[in-house]
C-alpha positions in Angstrom: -5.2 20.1 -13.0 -5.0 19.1 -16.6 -8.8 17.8 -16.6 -11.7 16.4 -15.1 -13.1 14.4 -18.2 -14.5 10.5 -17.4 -12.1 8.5 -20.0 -9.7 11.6 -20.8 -6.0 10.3 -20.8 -4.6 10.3 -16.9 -1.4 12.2 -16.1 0.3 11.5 -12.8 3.4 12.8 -11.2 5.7 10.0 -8.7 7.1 11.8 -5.4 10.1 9.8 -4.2 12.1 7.0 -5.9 12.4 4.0 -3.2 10.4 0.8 -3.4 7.6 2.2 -3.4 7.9 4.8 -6.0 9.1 2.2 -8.3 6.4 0.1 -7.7 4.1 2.6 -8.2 5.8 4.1 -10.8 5.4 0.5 -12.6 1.4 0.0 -11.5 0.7 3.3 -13.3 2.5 2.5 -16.2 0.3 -1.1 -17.0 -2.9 1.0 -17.3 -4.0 2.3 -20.3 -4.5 5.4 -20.8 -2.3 6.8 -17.8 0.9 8.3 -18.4 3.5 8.9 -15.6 5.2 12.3 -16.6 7.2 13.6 -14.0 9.2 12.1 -11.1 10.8 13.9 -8.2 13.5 12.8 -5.4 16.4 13.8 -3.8 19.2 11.1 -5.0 20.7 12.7 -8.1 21.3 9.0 -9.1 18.3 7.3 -8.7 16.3 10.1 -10.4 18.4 9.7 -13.3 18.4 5.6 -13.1 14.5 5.7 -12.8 14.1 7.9 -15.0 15.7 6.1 -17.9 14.8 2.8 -16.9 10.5 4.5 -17.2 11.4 6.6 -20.5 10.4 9.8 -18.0 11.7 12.7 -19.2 10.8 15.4 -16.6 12.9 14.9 -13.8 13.3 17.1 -10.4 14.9 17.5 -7.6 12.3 19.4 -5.1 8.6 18.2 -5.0 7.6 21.6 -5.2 8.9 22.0 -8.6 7.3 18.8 -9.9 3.5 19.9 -8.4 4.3 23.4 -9.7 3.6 21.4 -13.3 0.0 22.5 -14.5 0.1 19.1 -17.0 -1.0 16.6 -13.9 -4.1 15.1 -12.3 -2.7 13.0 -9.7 0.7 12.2 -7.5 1.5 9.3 -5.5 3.6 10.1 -2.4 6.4 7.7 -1.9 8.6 9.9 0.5 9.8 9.2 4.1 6.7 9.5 6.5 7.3 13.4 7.7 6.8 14.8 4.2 3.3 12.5 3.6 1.1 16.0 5.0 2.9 19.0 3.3 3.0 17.2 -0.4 -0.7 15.9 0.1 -1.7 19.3 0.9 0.1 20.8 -1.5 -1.1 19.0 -3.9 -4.9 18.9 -3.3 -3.9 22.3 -3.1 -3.4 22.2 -6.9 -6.5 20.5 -7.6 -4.4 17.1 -7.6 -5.3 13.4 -6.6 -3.2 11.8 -3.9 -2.2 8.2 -3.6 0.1 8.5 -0.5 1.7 5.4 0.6 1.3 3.7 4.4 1.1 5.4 7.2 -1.4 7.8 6.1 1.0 10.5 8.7 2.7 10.4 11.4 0.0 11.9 13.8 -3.7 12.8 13.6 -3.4 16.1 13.2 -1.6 16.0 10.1 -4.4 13.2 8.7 -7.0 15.1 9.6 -5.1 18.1 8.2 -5.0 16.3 5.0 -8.6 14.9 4.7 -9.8 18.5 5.3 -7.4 19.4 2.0 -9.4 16.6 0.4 -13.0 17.5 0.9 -12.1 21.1 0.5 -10.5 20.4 -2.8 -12.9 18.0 -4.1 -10.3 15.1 -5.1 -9.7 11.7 -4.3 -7.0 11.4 -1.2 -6.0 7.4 -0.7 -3.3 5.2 1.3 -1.7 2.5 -0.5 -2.7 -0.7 1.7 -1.1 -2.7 -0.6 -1.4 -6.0 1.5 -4.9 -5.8 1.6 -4.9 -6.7 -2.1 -2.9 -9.9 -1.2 -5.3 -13.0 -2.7 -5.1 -14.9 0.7 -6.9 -12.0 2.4 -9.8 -11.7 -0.8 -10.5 -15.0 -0.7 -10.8 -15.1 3.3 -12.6 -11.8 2.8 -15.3 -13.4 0.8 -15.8 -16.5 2.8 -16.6 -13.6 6.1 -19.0 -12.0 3.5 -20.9 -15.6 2.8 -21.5 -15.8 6.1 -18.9 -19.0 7.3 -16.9 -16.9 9.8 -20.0 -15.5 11.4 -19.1 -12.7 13.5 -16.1 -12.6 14.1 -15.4 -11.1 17.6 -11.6 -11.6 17.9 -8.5 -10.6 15.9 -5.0 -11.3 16.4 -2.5 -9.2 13.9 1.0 -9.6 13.6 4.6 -8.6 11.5 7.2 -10.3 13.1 11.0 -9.7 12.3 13.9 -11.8 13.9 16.6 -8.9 12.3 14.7 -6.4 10.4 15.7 -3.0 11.4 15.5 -0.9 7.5 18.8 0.8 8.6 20.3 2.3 12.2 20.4 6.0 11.1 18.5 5.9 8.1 14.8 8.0 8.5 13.6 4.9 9.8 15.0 5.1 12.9 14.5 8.9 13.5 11.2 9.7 15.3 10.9 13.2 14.0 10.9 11.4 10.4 9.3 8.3 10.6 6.6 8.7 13.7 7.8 5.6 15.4 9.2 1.9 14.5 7.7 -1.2 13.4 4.5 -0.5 14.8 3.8 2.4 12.1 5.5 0.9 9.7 4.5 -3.4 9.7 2.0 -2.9 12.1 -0.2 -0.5 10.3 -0.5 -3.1 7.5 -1.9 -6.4 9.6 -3.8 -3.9 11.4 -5.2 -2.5 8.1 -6.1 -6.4 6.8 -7.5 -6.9 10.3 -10.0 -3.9 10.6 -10.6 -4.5 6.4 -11.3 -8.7 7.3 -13.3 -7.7 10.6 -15.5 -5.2 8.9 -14.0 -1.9 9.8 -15.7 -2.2 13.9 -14.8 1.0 16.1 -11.7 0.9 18.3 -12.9 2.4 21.5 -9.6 1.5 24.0 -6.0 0.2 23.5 -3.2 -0.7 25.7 -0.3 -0.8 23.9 3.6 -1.4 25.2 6.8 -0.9 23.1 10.4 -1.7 23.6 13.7 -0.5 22.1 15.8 -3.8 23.4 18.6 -4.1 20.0 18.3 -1.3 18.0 20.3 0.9 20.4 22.6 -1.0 20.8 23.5 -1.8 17.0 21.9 -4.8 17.4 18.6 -6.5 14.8 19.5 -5.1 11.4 18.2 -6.0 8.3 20.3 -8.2 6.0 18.8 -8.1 2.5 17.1 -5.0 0.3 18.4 -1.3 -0.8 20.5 0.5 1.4 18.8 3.7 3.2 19.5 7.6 3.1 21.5 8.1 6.2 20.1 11.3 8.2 22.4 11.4 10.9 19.7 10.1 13.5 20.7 7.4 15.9 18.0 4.8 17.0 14.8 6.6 18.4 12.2 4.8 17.7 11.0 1.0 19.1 11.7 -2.2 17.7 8.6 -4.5 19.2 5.7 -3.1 20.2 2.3 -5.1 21.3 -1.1 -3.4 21.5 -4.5 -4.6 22.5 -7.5 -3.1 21.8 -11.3 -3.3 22.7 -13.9 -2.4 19.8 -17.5 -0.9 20.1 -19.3 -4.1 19.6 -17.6 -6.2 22.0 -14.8 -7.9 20.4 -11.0 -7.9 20.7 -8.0 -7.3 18.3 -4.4 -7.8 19.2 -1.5 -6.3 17.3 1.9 -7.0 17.7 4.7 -5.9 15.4 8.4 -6.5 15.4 12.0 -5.1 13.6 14.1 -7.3 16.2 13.3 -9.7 18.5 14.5 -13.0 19.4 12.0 -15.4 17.9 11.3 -18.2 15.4 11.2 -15.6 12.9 12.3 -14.2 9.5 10.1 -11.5 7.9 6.6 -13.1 8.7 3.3 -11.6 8.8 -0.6 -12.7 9.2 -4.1 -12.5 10.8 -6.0 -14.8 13.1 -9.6 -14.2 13.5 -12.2 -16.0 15.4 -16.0 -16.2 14.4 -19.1 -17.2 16.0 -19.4 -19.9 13.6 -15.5 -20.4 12.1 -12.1 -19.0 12.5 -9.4 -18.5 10.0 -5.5 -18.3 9.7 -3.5 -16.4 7.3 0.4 -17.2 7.8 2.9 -16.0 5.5 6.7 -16.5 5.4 8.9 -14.0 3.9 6.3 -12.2 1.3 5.2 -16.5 0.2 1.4 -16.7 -1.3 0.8 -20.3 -1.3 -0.8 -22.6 0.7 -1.0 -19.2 3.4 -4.8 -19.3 4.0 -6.6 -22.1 6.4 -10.6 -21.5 7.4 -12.0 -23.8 10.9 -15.3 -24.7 11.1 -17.9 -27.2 11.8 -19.6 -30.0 9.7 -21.7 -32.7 10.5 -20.6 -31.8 14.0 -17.4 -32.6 13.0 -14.3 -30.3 13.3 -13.1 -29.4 9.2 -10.7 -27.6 8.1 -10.7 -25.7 4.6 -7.4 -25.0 3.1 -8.6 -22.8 -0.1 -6.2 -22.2 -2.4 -5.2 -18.7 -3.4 -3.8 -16.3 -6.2 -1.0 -14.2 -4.9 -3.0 -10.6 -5.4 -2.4 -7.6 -7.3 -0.3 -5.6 -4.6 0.6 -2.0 -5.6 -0.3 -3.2 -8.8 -4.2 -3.5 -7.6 -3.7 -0.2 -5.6 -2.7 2.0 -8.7 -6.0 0.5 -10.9 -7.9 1.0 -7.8 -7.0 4.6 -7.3 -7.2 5.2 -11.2 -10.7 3.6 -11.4 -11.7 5.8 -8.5 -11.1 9.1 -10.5 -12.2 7.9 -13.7 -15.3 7.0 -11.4 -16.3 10.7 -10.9 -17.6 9.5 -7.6 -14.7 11.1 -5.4 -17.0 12.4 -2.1 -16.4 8.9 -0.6 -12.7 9.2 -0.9 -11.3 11.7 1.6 -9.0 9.2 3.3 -10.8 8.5 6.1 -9.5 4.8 6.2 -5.9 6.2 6.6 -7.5 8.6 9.2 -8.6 5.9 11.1 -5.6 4.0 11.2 -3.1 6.9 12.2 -5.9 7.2 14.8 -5.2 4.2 16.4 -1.5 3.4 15.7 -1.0 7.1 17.9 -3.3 5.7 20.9 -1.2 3.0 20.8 2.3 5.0 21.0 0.4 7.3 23.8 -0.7 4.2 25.9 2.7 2.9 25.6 4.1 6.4 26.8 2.0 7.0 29.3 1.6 3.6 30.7 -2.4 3.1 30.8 -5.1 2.6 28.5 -6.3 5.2 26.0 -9.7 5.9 25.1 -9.8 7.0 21.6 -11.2 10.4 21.4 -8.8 11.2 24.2 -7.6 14.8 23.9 
C-alpha cells in the first residue's frame, strides 16, 4: 500500500471496464487529490478506449497483474458478480481498500469471507449502493429522521422491467457467474433503499418465489445500452422474483423485482413505506429525478399530501467521495462491509425459500 497518511495524495486502481468501471473511473477522477493509475479488464478494446479517453497509462489485462502494483491504496471492483470475493480478498490482501460494486457476492460465504479479509487487514471494504444517493431518497430520508413518518412498520420495494433481460448468454444469465437474475441484480438496490429508509430493522423470515417464464425461451430482452460478453451460458437464472419478509420489530417489507414480465412497465423502480404517523411514495420512470417523491400525512385532521421537490443525487459520483472521505477519515473499524453482508444475507434466503418452497429463517444453516 503506497501510504496511510490523512491528506496524502490517494492512488486507486479500476477492476473491470463496464458501466460501472467508467463510472467509477469518472467519480475518482472529480476529487482532488486522487489519482486513478491503473485499470484492468479483459476486452483488449475497451481497455485501450478507456484508457485513452482517462489519460491512464498503466493498462492490464489480468487483475492480478494490476494489484501486483505496490503504487496503490484502493481498487474498485467493477467485474461480473463471481469475481467480487477473490479480487476483494486479494486485495485486502495487499493492504488495499475495496469499493466493490452491488451485490456485495453471490453467497454468504464469500461476504463473510470477505469482511473477515477486511477486519483482518485493517482497511475499508464498501458496496457501491449507488441508488441510495439518489436526492428523492435523502430528502425522504430526512423527513423519517424529523420524525413525520413515524415508525414506519411496512415497506414495499420494487424494480420492474417489461423487456429488460442485460443479454440471453451474456454472465447475466449464467448462475455460476452472476448468483441469480433480477432479484440480485435490481432487487438488491430497492431493497438496499428500503432497509437504508426503514432504519436498517432485522430480517428474521422471508418467503420468496421466482420464475423463469421468457428468458428461456428468447423472450424479454433488453433493447437499449452496451452489448454484453457472451459466455456461452444459456438462460439460468429467473426473470421475476417476489419476496416477503417479516423483520424483528414487527413490521413487513415486500420486494419484488423483474427483467421480463408483462406489465405497465419500462425500467421503473421505487419504495412505498408506511408510518405510524405518514407514508411516502418514491416512483421513478426510466432513471427520471423529478417530481419522484410524494409524503401522506395528516393536518388539521385533514388528509395532505407533501410533494417535496428534489435534486437528482450524486450516484456513483457520491459513492466514490464517500469511500474516499472514509479513508482519508482514518476511522476504517466501522467499515468491514457488513451492510453488503447483510444484504447478500437476505437476497440468498430469498433464492433458498424460492427453491425449497417454504419460508426461511435467517440464520438457517
Amino acid at each position: 500500500m503506497a501510504t496511510d497518511s490523512v491528506g496524502a495524495p490517494l492512488r486507486v486502481g479500476v477492476i473491470g471496464l463496464g458501466y460501472a468501471g467508467n463510472v467509477h473511473t469518472r467519480g475518482y477522477q472529480k476529487i482532488p487529490g486522487v489519482e486513478v493509475v491503473a485499470l484492468a479488464g479483459l476486452e483488449d478494446d475497451r481497455l485501450r478506449d478507456m484508457g485513452a479517453e482517462y489519460g491512464i497509462l498503466n493498462l492490464y489485462h489480468d487483475w492480478q497483474d494490476l494489484l501486483a502494483r505496490d503504487d496503490l491504496d484502493a481498487v474498485s471492483v467493477c467485474t461480473p458478480n463471481f469475481l467480487h470475493a477473490p479480487i476483494a480478498e486479494a486485495a485486502l490482501g495487499r493492504g488495499l481498500h475495496v469499493l466493490t460494486e452491488k451485490p456485495m457476492a453471490r453467497t454468504t460465504e464469500e461476504a463473510e469471507g470477505m469482511v473477515r479479509a477486511a477486519v483482518k487487514a485493517r482497511r475499508v471494504l464498501q458496496t457501491a449502493f449507488n441508488h441510495r444517493q439518489r436526492g428523492d431518497v435523502q430528502t425522504l430520508r430526512r423527513f423519517i429522521d424529523e420524525g413525520v413518518l413515524g415508525r414506519v412498520y411496512y415497506a414495499r420495494a420494487t424494480w420492474m422491467r417489461r423487456h429488460g433481460i442485460p443479454g440471453l448468454g451474456s454472465w447475466f444469465t449464467s448462475k455460476e457467474l452472476a448468483g441469480g437474475g433480477p432479484l440480485i441484480d435490481l432487487g438488491v438496490h430497492v431493497l438496499d433503499q428500503a432497509l437504508y429508509l426503514m432504519g436498517e430493522p432485522e430480517i428474521v423470515t422471508v418467503s420468496a418465489s421466482t420464475y423463469a417464464e421468457f428468458g428461456p425461451r428468447g423472450r424479454g430482452m433488453r433493447r437499449f445500452g452496451n452489448p454484453k460478453m457472451i459466455t456461452g451460458s444459456g438462460f439460468e437464472v429467473e426473470d421475476f422474483a417476489t419476496a416477503f419478509m417479516r423483520t424483528a420489530d414487527g413490521g413487513t417489507l415486500t420486494l419484488e423485482a423483474s427483467w421480463a414480465v408483462e406489465g405497465d412497465y419500462r425500467d421503473d423502480f421505487g419504495v412505498l413505506l408506511y408510518g405510524t404517523e405518514g407514508g411516502a411514495k418514491i416512483d421513478v420512470k426510466v432513471y427520471g429525478w423529478e417530481d419522484t417523491l410524494e409524503i401522506f400525512t395528516t393536518q388539521a385532521g385533514s388528509p395532505v399530501t407533501v410533494r417535496p421537490a428534489s435534486v437528482k443525487g450524486g450516484g456513483h459520483d457520491a459513492v466514490t467521495a464517500s469511500f474516499v472521505e472514509t479513508i482519508r477519515s482514518g476511522d476504517w473499524s466501522a467499515h468491514t462491509g457488513l451492510e453488503g453482508l447483510k444484504r447478500v444475507r437476505i437476497i440468498e434466503a430469498c433464492y433458498a425459500s424460492a427453491r425449497e418452497g417454504r419460508e426461511v429463517f435467517l440464520g438457517e444453516k
